[in-house]
C-alpha positions as CSV (number, residue, x, y, z in Angstrom):
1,X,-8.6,47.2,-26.2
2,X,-7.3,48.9,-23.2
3,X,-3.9,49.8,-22.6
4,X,-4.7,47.8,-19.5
5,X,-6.2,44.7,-21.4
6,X,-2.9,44.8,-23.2
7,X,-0.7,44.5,-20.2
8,X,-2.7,42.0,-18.8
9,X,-2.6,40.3,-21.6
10,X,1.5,40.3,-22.1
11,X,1.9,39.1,-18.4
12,X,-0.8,35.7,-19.1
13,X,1.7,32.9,-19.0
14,X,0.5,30.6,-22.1
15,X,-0.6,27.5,-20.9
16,X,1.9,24.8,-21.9
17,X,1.8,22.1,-24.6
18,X,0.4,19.5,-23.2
19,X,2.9,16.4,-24.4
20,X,2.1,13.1,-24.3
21,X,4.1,10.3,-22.6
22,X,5.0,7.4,-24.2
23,X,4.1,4.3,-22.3
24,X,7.4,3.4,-20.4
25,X,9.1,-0.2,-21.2
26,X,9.8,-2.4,-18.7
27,X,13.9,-2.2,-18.0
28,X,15.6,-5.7,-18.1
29,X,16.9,-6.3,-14.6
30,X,20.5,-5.7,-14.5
31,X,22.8,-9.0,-15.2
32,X,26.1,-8.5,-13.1
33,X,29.4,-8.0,-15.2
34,X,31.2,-11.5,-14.9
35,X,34.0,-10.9,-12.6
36,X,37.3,-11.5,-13.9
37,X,39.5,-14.1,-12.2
38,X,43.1,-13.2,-12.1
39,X,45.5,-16.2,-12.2
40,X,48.1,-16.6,-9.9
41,X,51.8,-16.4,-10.7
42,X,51.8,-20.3,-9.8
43,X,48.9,-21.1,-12.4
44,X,50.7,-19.1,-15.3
45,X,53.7,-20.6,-15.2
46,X,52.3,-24.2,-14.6
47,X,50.0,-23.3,-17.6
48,X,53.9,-22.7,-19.8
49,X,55.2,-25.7,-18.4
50,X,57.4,-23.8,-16.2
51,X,59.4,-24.4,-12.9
52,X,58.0,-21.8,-9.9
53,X,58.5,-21.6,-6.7
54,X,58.3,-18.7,-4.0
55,X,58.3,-18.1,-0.4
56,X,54.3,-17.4,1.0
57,X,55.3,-16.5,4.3
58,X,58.2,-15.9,6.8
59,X,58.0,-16.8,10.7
60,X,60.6,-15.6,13.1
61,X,60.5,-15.8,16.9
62,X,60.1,-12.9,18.4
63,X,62.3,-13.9,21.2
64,X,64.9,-15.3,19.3
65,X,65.4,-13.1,15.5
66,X,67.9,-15.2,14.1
67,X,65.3,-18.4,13.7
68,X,62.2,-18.9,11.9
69,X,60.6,-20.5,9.1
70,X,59.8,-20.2,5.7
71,X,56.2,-21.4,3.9
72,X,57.2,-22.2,0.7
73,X,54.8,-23.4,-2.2
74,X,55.6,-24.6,-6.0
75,X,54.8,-26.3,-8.8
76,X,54.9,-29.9,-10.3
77,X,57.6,-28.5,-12.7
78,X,59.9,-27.6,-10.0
79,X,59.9,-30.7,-8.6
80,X,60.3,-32.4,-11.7
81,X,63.5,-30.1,-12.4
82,X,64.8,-30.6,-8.6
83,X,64.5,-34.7,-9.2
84,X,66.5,-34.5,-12.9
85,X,68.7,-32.6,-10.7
86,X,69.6,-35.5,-8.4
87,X,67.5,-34.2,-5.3
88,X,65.6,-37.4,-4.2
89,X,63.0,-38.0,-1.0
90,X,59.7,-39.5,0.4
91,X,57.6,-36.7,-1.2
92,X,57.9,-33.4,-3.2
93,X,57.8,-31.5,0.2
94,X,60.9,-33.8,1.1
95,X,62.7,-32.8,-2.2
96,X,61.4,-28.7,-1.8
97,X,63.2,-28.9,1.6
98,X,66.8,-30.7,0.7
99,X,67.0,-27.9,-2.0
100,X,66.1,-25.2,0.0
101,X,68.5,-26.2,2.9
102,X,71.2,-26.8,0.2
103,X,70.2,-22.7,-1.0
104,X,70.8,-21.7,3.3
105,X,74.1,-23.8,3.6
106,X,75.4,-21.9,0.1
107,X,74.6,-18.9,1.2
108,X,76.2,-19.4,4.6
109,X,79.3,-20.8,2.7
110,X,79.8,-17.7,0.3
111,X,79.3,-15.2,3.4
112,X,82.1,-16.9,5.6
113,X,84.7,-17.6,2.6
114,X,83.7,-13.4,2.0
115,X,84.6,-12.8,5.8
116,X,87.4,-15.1,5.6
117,X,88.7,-13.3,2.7
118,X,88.1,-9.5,4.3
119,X,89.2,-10.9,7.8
120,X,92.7,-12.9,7.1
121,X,94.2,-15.0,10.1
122,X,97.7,-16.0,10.7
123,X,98.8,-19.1,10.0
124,X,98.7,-20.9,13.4
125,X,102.1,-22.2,14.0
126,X,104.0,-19.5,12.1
127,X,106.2,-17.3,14.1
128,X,107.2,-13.9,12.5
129,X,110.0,-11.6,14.2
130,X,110.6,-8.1,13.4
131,X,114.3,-8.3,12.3
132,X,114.3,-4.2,11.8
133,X,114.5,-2.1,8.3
134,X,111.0,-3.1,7.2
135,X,112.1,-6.4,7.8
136,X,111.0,-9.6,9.2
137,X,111.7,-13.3,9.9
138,X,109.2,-16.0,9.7
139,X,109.7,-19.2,10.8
C-alpha cells in the first residue's frame, strides 16, 4: 500500500450506522388544564357565614365634585346583621341604603363637632370688655 492509498484512506469518512427508527406512537391530543376559578371576596365570606359588604363603584359629576354615588353590593349576612340591628325597609337594598346614609350623616357629625372643637365661637349674647391688666369683664 501506497503512502497515497494510505492518505486516502484516513480522509474516507466511514459510512454511518445505519439506526433504525422505532415506529412513532400516536401522541394523545392535549386535554386543556382545568382552569381554576377564583372566588370572590363576597363568595368566601358567604361560604363562613359572614357579614360583607363593599363599595363596587364610585360616580361623581364631573360638573359638580362634591355629589355622586356609590354601587354598593353585599351579602345575605349583612342584611341579616343590619335587620337584628333595628334597620327595617321594603327590601334589602332599602335596609343597605338607611345604613349607609346613617354611615354619611356620622361621618359628617364627627367632622363638624372636630371643626367645632378646632374653630370655637363666642357665646352669642355675651359681652366681654377689656378692663386692663390682663383683665376682662364679661357680662
Amino acid at each position: 500500500m501506497s503512502l497515497l492509498d494510505r492518505l486516502l484512506k484516513k480522509n474516507t469518512p466511514e459510512p454511518a450506522p445505519v439506526i433504525e427508527e422505532k415506529p412513532k406512537t400516536p401522541k394523545k391530543p392535549r386535554q386543556p388544564k382545568p382552569a381554576v376559578v377564583k372566588k370572590t371576596d363576597k363568595e368566601l365570606a358567604t361560604e363562613r357565614g359572614e357579614p360583607w359588604v363593599s363599595i363596587l363603584k364610585v360616580d361623581l359629576d364631573p360638573e359638580n365634585i362634591g355629589t355622586g354615588s356609590f354601587e354598593l353590593d353585599w351579602n345575605d349576612f349583612f342584611v341579616a346583621k343590619l335587620i337584628r340591628s333595628g334597620y327595617k325597609g321594603k327590601d334589602d337594598a332599602q335596609i343597605v341604603d338607611q345604613w349607609f346614609q346613617d354611615v354619611c350623616r356620622n361621618v359628617v357629625l364627627e367632622t363638624f363637632e372636630q371643626y367645632e372643637a378646632n374653630n370655637p365661637r363666642p357665646i352669642s349674647g355675651v359681652r366681654r370688655r377689656d378692663i386692663g391688666d390682663g383683665r376682662s369683664e364679661v357680662s
